[in-house]
PASEBA-1860 file (N, C-alpha, C; in nm, 3 decimals):
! residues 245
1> XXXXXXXX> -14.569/10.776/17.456/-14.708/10.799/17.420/-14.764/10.929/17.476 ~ -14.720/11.016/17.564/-14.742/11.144/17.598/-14.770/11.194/17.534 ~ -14.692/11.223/17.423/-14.704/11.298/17.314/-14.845/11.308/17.220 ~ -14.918/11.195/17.226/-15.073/11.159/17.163/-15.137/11.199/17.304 ~ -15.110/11.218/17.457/-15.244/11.255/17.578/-15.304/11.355/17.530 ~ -15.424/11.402/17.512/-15.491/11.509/17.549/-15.585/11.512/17.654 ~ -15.511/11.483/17.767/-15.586/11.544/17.878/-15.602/11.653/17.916 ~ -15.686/11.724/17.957/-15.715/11.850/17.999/-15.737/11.972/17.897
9> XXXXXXXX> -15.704/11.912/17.791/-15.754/11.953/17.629/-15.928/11.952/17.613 ~ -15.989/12.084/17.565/-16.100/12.111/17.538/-16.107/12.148/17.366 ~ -16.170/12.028/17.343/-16.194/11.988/17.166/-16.348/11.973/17.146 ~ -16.329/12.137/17.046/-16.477/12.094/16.968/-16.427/12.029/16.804 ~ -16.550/11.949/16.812/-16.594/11.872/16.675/-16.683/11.890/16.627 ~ -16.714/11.994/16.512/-16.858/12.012/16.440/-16.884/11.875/16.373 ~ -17.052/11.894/16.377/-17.125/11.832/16.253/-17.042/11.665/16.352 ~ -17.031/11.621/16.485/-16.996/11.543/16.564/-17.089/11.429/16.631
17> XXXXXXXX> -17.222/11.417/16.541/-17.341/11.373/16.670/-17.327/11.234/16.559 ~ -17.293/11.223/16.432/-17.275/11.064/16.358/-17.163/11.061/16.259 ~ -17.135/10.962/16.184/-17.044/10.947/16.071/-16.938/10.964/16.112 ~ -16.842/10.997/16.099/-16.681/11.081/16.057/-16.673/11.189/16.157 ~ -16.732/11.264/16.228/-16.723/11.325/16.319/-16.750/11.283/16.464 ~ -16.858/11.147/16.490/-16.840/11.108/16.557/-16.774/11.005/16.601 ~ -16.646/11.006/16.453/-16.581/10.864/16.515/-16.448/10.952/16.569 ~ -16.417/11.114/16.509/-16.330/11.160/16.570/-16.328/11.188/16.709
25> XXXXXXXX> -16.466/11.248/16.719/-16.510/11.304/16.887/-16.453/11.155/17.024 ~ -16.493/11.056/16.955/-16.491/10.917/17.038/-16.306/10.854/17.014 ~ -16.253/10.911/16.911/-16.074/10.932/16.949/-16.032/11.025/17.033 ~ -16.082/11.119/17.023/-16.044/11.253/17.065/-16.046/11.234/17.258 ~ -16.173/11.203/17.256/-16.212/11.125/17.395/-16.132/11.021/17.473 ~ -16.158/10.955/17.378/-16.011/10.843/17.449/-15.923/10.863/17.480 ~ -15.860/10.957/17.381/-15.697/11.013/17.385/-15.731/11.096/17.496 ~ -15.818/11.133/17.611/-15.820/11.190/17.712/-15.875/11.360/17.693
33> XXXXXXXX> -15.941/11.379/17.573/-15.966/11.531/17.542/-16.145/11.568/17.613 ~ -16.166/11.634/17.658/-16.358/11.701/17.724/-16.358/11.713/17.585 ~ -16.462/11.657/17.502/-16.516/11.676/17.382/-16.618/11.751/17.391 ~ -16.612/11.840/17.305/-16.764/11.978/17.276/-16.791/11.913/17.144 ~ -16.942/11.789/17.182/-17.015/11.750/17.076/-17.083/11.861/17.009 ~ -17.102/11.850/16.874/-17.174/11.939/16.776/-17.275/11.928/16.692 ~ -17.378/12.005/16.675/-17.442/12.002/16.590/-17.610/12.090/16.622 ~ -17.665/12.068/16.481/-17.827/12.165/16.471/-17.860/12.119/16.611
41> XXXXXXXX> -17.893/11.936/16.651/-18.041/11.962/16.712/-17.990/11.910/16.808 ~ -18.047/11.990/16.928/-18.015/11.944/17.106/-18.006/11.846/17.135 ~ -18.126/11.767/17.073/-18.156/11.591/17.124/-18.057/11.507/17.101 ~ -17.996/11.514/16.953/-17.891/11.446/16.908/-17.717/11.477/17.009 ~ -17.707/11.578/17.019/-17.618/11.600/17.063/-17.632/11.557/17.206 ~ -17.723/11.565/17.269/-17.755/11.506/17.426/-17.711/11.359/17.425 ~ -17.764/11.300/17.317/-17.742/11.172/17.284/-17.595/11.118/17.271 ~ -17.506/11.181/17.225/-17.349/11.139/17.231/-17.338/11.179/17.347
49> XXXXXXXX> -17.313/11.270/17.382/-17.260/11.357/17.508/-17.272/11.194/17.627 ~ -17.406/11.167/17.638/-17.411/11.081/17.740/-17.335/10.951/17.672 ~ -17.241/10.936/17.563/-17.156/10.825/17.553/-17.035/10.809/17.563 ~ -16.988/10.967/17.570/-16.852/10.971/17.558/-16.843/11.054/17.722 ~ -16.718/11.003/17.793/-16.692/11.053/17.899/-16.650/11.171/17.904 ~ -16.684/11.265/18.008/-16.626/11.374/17.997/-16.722/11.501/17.877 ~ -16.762/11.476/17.815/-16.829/11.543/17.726/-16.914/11.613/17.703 ~ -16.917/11.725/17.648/-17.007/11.834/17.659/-17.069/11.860/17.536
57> XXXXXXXX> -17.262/11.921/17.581/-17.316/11.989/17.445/-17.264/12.095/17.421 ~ -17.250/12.059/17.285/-17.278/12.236/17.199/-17.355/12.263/17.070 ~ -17.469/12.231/17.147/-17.557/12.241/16.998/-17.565/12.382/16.967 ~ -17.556/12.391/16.809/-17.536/12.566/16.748/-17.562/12.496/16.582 ~ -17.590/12.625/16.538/-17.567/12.618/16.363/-17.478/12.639/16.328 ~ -17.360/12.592/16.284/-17.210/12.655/16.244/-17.259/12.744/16.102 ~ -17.319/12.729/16.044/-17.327/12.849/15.924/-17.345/12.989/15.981 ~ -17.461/12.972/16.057/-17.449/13.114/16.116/-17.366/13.179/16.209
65> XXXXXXXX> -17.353/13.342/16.170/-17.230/13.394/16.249/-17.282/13.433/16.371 ~ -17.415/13.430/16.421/-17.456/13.464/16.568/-17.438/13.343/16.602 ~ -17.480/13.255/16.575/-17.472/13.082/16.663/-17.399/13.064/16.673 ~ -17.275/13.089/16.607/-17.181/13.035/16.650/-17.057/13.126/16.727 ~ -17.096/13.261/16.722/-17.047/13.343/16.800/-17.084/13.274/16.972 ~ -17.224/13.273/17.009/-17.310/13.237/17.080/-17.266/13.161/17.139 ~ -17.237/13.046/17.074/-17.219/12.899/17.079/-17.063/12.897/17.137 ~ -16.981/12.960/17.098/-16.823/12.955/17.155/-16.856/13.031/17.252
73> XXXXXXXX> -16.861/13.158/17.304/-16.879/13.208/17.430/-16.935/13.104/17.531 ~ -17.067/13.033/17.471/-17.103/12.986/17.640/-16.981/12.847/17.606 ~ -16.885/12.817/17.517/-16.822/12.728/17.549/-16.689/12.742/17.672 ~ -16.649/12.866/17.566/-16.521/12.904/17.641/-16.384/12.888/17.563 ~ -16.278/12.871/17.646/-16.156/12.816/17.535/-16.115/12.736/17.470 ~ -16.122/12.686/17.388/-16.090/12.581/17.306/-15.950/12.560/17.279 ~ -15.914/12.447/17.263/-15.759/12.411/17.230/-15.739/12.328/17.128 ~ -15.832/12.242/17.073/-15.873/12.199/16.951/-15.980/12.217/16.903
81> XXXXXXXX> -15.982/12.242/16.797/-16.101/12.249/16.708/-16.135/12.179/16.570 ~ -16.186/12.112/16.563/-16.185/11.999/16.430/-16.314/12.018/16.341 ~ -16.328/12.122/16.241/-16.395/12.145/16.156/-16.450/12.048/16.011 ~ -16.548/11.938/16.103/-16.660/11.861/16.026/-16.735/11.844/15.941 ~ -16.800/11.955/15.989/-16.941/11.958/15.929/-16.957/11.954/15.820 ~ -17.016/11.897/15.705/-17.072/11.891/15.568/-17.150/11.812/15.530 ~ -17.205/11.859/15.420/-17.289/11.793/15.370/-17.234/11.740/15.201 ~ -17.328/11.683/15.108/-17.314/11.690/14.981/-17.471/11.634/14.913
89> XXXXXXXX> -17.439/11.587/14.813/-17.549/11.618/14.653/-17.490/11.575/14.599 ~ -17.537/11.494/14.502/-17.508/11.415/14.369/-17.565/11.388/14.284 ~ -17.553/11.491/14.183/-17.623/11.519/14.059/-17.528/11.600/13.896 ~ -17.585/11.612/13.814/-17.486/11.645/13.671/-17.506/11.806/13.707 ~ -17.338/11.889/13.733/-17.316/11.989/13.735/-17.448/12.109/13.686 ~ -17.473/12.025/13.563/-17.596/12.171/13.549/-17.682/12.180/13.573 ~ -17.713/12.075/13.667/-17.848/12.061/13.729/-17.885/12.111/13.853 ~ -17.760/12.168/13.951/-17.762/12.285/14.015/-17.789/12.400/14.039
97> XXXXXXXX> -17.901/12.397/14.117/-17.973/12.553/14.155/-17.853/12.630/14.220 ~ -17.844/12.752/14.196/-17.739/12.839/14.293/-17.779/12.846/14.412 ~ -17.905/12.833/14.448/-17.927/12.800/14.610/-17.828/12.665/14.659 ~ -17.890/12.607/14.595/-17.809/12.465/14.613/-17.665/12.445/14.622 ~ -17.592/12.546/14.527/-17.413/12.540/14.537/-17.423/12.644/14.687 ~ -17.471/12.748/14.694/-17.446/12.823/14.796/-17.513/12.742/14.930 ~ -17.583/12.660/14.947/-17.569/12.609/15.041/-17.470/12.492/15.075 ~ -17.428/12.448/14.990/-17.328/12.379/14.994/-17.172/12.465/15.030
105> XXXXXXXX> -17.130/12.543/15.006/-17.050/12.604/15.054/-17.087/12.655/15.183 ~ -17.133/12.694/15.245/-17.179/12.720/15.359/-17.206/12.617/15.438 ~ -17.250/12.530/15.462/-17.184/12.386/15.572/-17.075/12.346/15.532 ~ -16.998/12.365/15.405/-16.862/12.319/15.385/-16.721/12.379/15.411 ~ -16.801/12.495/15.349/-16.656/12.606/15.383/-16.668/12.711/15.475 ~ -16.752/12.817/15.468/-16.799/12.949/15.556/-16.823/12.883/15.681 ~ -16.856/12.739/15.784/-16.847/12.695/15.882/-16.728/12.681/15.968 ~ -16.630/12.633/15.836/-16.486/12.604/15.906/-16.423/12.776/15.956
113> XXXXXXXX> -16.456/12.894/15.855/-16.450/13.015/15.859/-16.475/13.077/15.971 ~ -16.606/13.038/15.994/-16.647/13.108/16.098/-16.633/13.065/16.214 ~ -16.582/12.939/16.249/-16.558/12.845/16.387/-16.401/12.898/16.454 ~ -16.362/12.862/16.315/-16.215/12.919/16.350/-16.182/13.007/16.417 ~ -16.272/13.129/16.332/-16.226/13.261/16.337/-16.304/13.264/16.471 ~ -16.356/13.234/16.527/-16.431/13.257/16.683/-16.370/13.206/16.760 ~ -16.295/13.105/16.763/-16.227/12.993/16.866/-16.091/13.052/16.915 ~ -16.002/13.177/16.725/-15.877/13.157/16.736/-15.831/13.285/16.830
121> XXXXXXXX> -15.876/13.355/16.845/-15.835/13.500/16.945/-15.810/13.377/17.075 ~ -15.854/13.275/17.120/-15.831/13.270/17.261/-15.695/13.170/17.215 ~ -15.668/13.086/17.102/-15.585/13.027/17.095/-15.421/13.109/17.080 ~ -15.496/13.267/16.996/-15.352/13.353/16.979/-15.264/13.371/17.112 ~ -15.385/13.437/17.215/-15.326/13.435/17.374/-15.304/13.364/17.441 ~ -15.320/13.265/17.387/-15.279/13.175/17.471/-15.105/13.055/17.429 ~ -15.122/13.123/17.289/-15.039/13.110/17.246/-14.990/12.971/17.181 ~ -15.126/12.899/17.138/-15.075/12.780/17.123/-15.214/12.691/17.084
129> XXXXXXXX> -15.233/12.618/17.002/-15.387/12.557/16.955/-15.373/12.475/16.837 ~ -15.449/12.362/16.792/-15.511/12.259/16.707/-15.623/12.332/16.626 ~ -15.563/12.319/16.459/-15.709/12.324/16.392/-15.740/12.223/16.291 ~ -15.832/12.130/16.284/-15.759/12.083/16.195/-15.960/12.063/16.079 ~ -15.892/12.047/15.957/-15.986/12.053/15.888/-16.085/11.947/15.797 ~ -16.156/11.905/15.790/-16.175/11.784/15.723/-16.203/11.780/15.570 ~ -16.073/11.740/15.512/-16.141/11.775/15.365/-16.175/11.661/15.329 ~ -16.140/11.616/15.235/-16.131/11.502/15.124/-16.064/11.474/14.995
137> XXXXXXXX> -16.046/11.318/14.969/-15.972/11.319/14.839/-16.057/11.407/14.693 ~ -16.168/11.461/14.747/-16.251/11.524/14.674/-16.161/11.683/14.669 ~ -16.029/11.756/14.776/-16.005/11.816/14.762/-15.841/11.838/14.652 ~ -15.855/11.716/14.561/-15.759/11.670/14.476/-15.845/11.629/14.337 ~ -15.931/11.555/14.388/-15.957/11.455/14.257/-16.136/11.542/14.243 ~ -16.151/11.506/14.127/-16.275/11.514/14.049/-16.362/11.408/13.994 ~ -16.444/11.429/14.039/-16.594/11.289/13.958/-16.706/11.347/13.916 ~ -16.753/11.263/13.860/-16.880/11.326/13.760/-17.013/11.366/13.876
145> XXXXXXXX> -17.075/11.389/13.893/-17.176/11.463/13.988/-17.112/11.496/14.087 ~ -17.031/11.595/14.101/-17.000/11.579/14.249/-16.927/11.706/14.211 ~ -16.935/11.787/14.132/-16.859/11.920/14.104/-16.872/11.994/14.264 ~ -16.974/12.032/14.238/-16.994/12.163/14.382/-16.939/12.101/14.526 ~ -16.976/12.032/14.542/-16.877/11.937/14.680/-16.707/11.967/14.687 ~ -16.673/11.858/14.532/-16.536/11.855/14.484/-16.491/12.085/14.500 ~ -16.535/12.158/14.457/-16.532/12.262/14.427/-16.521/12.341/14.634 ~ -16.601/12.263/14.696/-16.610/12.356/14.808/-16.478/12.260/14.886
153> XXXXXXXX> -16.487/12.106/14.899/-16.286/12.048/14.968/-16.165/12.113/14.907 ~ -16.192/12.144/14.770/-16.059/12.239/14.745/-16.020/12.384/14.812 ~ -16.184/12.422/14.827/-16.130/12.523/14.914/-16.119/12.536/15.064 ~ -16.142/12.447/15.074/-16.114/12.426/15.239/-15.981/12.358/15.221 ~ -15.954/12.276/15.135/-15.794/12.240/15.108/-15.697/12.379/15.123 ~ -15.710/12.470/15.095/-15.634/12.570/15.062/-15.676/12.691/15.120 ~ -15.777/12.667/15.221/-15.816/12.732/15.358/-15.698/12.731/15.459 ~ -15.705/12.542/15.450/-15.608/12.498/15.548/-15.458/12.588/15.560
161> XXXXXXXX> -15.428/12.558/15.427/-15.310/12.622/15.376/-15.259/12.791/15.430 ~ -15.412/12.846/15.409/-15.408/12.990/15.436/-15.399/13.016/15.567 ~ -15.479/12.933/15.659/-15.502/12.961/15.784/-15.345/12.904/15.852 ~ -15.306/12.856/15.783/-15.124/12.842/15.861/-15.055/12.939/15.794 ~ -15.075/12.989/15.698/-15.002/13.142/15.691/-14.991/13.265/15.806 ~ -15.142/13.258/15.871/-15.178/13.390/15.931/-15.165/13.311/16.045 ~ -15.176/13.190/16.092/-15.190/13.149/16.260/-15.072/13.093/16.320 ~ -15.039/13.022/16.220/-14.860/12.965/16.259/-14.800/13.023/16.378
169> XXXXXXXX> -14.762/13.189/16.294/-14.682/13.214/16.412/-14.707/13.240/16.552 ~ -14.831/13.204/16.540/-14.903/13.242/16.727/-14.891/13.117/16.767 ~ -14.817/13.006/16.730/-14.790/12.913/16.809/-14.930/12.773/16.764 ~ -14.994/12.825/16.615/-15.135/12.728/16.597/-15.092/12.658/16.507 ~ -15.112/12.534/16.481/-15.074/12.441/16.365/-15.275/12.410/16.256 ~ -15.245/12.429/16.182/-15.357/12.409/16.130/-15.352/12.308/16.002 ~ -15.410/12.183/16.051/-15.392/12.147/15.952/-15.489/12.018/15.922 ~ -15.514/11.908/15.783/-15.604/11.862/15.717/-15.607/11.711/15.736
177> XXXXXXXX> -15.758/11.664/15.731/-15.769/11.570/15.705/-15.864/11.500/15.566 ~ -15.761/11.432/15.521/-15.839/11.390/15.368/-15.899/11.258/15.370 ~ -16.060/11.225/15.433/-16.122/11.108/15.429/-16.135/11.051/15.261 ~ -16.126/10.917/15.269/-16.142/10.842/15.117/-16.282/10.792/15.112 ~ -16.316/10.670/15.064/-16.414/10.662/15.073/-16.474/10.548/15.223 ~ -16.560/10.633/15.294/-16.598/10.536/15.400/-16.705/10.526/15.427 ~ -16.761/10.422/15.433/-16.880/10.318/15.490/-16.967/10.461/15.600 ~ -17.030/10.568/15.555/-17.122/10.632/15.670/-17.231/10.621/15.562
185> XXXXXXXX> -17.381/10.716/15.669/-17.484/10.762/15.663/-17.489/10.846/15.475 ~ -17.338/10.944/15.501/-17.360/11.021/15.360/-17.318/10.963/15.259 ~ -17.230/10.848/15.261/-17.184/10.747/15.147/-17.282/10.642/15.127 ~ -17.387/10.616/15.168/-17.487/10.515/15.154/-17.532/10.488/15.017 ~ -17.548/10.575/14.960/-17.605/10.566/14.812/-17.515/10.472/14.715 ~ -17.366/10.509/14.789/-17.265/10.445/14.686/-17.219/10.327/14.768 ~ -17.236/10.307/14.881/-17.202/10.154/14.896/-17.289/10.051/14.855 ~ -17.391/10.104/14.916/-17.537/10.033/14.862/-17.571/10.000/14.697
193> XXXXXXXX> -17.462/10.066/14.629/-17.479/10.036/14.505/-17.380/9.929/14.376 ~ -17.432/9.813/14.402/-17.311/9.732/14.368/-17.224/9.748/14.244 ~ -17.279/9.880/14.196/-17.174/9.892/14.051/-17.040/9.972/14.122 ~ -17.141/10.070/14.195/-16.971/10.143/14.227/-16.891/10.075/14.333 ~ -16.994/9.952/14.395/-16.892/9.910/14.546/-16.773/9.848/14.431 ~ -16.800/9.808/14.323/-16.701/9.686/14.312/-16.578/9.760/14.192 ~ -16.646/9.912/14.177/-16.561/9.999/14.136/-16.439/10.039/14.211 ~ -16.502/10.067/14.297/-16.435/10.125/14.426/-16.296/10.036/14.456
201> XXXXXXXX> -16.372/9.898/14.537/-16.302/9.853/14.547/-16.151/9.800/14.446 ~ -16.231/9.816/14.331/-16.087/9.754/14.240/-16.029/9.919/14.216 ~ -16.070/10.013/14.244/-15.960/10.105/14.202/-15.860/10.163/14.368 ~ -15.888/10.145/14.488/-15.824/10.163/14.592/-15.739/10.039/14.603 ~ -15.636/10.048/14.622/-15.553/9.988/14.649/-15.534/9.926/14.783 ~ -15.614/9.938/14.875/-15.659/9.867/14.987/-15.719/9.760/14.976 ~ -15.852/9.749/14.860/-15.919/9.713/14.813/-16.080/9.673/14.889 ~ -16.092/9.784/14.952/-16.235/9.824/15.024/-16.225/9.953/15.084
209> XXXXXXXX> -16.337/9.971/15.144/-16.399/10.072/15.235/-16.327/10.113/15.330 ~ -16.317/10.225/15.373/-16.266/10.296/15.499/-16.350/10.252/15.600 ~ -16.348/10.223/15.750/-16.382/10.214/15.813/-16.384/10.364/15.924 ~ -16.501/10.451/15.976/-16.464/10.556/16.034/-16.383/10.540/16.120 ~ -16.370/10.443/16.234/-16.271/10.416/16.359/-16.098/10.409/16.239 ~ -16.124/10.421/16.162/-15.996/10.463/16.143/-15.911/10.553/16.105 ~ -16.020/10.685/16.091/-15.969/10.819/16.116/-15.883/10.863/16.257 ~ -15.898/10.742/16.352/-15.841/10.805/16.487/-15.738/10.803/16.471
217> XXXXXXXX> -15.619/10.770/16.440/-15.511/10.785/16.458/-15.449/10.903/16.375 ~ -15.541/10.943/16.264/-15.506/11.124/16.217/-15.547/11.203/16.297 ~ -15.660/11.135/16.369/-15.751/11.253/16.401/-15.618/11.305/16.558 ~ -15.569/11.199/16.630/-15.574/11.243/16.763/-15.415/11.269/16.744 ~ -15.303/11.225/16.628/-15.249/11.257/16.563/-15.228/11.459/16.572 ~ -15.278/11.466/16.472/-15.296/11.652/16.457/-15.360/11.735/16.552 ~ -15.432/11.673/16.640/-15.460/11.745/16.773/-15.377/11.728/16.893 ~ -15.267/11.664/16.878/-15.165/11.671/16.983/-15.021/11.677/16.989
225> XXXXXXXX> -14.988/11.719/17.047/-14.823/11.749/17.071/-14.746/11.680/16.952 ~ -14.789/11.568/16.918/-14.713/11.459/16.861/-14.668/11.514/16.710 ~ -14.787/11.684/16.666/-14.808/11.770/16.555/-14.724/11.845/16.529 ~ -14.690/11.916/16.656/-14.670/12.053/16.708/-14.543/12.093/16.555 ~ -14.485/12.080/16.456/-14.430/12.108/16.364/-14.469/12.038/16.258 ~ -14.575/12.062/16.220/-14.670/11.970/16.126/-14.807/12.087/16.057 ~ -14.766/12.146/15.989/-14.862/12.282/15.936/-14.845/12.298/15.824 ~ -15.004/12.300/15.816/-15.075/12.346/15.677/-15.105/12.218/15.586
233> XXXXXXXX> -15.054/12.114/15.641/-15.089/11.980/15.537/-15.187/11.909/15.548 ~ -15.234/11.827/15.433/-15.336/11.743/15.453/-15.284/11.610/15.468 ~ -15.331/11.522/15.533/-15.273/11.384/15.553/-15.406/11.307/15.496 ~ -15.395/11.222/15.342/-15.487/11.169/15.311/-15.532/11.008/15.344 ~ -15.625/10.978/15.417/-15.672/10.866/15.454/-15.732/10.780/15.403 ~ -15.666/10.745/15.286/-15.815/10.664/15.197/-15.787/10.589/15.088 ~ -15.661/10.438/15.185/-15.649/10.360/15.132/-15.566/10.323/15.014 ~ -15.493/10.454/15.009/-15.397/10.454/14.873/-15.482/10.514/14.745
241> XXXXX> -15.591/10.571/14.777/-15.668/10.643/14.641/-15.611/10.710/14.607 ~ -15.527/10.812/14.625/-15.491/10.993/14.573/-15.307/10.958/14.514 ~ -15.230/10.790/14.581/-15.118/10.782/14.521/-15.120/10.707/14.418 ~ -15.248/10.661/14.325/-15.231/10.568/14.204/-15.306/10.622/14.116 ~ -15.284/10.514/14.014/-15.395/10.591/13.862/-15.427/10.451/13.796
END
């Protein structure tokens, strides 16, 4: 079981203070890692910090490139980094303002961009680092309102991909996680809605909901040793959705 410790491992988790990020931060933790909680607002992030042992704020805006420049300096070195944060919208493709797609790419994709790219100079010298990315079966499959979302996991799908081209050989494994559908805060609309729960359920082959506590074993998985020849892939979590039809 060595091979899963991250002790003495310093892991940030964007977009980490609820949902899917805070069920990774609270694996990540266990598995023995100082977690750098994330997110907009101080209060929230104060608020995990005091639940998970060991754990530190880092409240910042990941869209922006000063905050989060900012935001890694007063952190320091990082050795994992698990790129969270997103949002989504659900509405008919043409009903999209271009504000609206461009902000959606920007907590989805230009965050993971810019975290990375701030974190990875200390991982090059050091010769060795965790990135891993959170996409979704949204970065495979397609549904009706959900273009611009579906449109920004593909490219963080193939972010992933890129960023093990250029980081690999410095000793970085970078690589994906594909959540299915699970029971949070941003899936509410659709659990809460008994046409699609019972959709859902009859088309996953599990035949329910993801539970977040069960991202931990990808999550702490690709952030540790247990990885270390494991790059550029996504490992999809979600019940057998993405292997049937």
């Amino acid at each position: 079981m060595s091979l899963f410790d991250l002790t003495g491992r310093i892991a940030l988790v964007t977009g980490s203070t609820r949902g899917l990020g805070l069920a990774i931060a609270t694996a990540l933790a266990e598995a023995g890692a100082r977690v750098a909680v994330n997110g907009r607002s101080p209060d929230s992030v104060a608020a995990v910090v005091e639940t998970l042992p060991g754990a530190v704020a880092a409240p910042f805006d990941v869209t922006s490139e000063e905050a989060v420049a900012a935001g890694v300096e007063r952190l320091g070195p990082v050795d994992v980094l698990v790129n969270n944060a997103g949002m989504t919208r659900r509405k008919p493709l043409e009903e999209w303002s271009l504000a609206e797609w461009e902000e959606l790419f920007a907590v989805n994709v230009r965050s993971a961009f810019l975290v990375s790219r701030a974190v990875v100079p200390g991982m090059i010298e050091r010769g060795r680092g965790k990135i891993v990315n959170v996409c979704s079966t949204s970065s495979e499959l397609g549904r009706r309102t959900n273009a611009p979302y579906t449109a920004t996991k593909g490219a963080l799908r193939n972010l992933t991909r890129a960023m093990c081209a250029d980081w690999g050989p410095h000793g970085i494994q970078v690589n994906g996680i594909g959540p299915g559908y699970f029971t949070t805060e941003l899936t509410e609309p659709l659990w809460s809605d008994p046409e699609f729960d019972a959709w859902l359920r009859a088309r996953v082959p599990a035949g329910r909901w993801g539970e977040p506590r069960e991202l931990a074993g990808a999550a702490v998985f690709l952030a540790s040793a247990a990885s270390d020849y494991v790059n550029g892939q996504v490992i999809y979590v979600d019940g057998g959705l993405t292997a049937v039809v």
